[in-house]
Every structure is written in structure tokens, then in C-alpha cells.
C-alpha positions as CSV (number, residue, x, y, z in Angstrom):
1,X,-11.1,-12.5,-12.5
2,X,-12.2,-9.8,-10.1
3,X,-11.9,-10.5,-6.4
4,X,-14.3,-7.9,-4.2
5,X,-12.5,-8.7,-0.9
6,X,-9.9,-5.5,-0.8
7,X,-10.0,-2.0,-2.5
8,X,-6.5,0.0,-1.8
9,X,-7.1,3.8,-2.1
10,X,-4.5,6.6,-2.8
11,X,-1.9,6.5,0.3
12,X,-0.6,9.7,1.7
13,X,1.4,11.9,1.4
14,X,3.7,11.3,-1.8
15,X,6.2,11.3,-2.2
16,X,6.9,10.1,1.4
17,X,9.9,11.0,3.7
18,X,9.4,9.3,7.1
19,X,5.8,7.7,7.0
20,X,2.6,7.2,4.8
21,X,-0.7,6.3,5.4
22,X,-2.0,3.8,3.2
23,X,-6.3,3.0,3.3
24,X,-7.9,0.0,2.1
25,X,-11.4,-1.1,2.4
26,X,-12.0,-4.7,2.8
27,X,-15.5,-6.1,1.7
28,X,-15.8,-8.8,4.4
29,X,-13.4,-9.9,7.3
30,X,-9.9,-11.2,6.5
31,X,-6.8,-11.5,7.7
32,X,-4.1,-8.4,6.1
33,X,-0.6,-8.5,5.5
34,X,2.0,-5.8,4.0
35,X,4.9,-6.0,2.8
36,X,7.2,-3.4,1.0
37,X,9.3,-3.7,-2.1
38,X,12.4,-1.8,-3.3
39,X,13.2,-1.5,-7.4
40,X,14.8,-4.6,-7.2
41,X,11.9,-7.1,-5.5
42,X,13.4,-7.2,-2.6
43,X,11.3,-7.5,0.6
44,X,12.4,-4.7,2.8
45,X,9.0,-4.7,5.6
46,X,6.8,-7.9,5.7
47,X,4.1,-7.0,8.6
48,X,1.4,-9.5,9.4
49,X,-1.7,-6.9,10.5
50,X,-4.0,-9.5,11.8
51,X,-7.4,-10.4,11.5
52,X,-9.8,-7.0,10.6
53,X,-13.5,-7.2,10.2
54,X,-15.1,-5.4,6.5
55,X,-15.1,-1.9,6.2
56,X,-12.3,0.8,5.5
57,X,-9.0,0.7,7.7
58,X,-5.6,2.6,7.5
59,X,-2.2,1.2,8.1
60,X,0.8,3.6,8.5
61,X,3.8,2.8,6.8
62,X,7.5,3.8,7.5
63,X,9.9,4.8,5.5
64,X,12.5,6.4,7.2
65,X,15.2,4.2,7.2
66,X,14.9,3.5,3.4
67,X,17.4,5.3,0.6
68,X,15.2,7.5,-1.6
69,X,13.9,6.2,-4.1
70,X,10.7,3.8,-6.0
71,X,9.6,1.2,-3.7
72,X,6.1,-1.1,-4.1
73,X,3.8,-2.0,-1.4
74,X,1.8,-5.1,-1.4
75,X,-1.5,-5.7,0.8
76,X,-2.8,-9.0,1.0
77,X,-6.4,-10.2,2.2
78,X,-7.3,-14.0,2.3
79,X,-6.1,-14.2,-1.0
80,X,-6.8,-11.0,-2.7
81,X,-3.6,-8.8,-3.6
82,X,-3.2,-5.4,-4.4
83,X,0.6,-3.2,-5.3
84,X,0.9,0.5,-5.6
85,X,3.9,2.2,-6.2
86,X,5.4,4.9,-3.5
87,X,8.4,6.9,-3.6
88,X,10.6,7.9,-1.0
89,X,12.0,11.5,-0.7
90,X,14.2,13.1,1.7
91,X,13.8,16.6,-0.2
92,X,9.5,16.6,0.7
93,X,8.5,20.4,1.8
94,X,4.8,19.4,1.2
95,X,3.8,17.3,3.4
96,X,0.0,17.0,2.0
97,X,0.9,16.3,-1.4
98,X,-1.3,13.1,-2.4
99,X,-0.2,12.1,-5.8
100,X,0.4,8.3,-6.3
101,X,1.3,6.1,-9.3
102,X,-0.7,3.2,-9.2
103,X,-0.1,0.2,-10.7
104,X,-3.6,0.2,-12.7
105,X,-3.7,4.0,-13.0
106,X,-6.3,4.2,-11.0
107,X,-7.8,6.0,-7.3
108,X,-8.9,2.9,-6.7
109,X,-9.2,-0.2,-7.4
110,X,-10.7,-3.7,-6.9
111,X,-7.2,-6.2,-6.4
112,X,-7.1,-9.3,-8.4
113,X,-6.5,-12.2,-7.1
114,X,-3.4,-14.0,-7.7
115,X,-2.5,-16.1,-10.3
């Protein structure tokens, strides 16, 4: 089942060495949360963003402190859920590369919600 509450776009830039932005568009108000995932599922950010009203918002995330590497970010909105894959490179000269792996192959996508 579809859930038309949150839409997570293409974060940037990726691979990331010390931050990325990540946008999501939420279809009416909610409350947000992120966390971040490393390969192995475990929670290495948790950040409660608050209350935001609909429309499209950014949230920067950092990622300095983390080993290189495949980590998974998870946005949350009053139920709705979304993950997208971002990697983490010390060796970035680009810093406008955009290229993400999502989860559903897709630029963007309407989250499911949770089962």
C-alpha cells in the first residue's frame, strides 16, 4: 500500500566525505525523524527533526566521523518510511557528483508505509 505523506529525492553529493544534503517533500504536516545505518544495521545517528508543515525541506547529514564505507539512511513521517543507500568516501575530489543508489531504483519515490 502506498502512503502519499513523504517523497525522499536524490541526496547530495555522493559519495559523501563530511556532509550530505538529503530533500524530502512531505505531502501534509508531520513530525520527521532520521536515523543512519551502517552495513551491519546498526544505528549510528538517530535525530528527531521536529514537527514540519507539507512541502519540500532539506536536512544535512554528517558523515565525518564514520569509516568509509555503505551506510542506509531512514526518514520517517507519522508513519511513512523511506531508506536510501549513501556511501561514505574519504577519497571524494568531486564534490557535485549526485549519483545515489536507491533502494527502489528510483529519483524518487513515494515511501511505503511499514509493515
Amino acid at each position: 500500500m502506498l502512503n502519499n505523506t513523504l517523497i525522499v529525492y536524490r541526496h547530495s553529493p555522493e559519495p559523501a566525505s563530511d556532509t550530505a544534503t538529503v530533500a524530502y517533500e512531505l505531502r501534509k504536516s508531520a513530525n520527521v525523524s532520521l536515523k543512519l545505518y551502517n552495513n551491519l544495521g546498526t544505528i549510528m545517528t538517530e535525530r528527531k527533526l521536529g514537527a514540519y508543515p507539507k512541502g519540500r525541506h532539506t536536512v544535512v547529514l554528517e558523515v565525518a566521523a564514520y569509516p568509509e564505507g555503505m551506510y542506509y539512511y531512514l526518514i520517517e513521517a507519522d508513519g511513512a518510511a523511506a531508506i536510501r543507500s549513501i556511501t561514505v568516501s574519504r577519497s571524494v575530489h568531486d564534490a557535485d557528483a549526485a549519483e545515489v543508489s536507491d533502494v527502489d531504483d528510483g529519483e524518487a519515490g513515494d515511501a511505503q508505509t511499514p509493515a
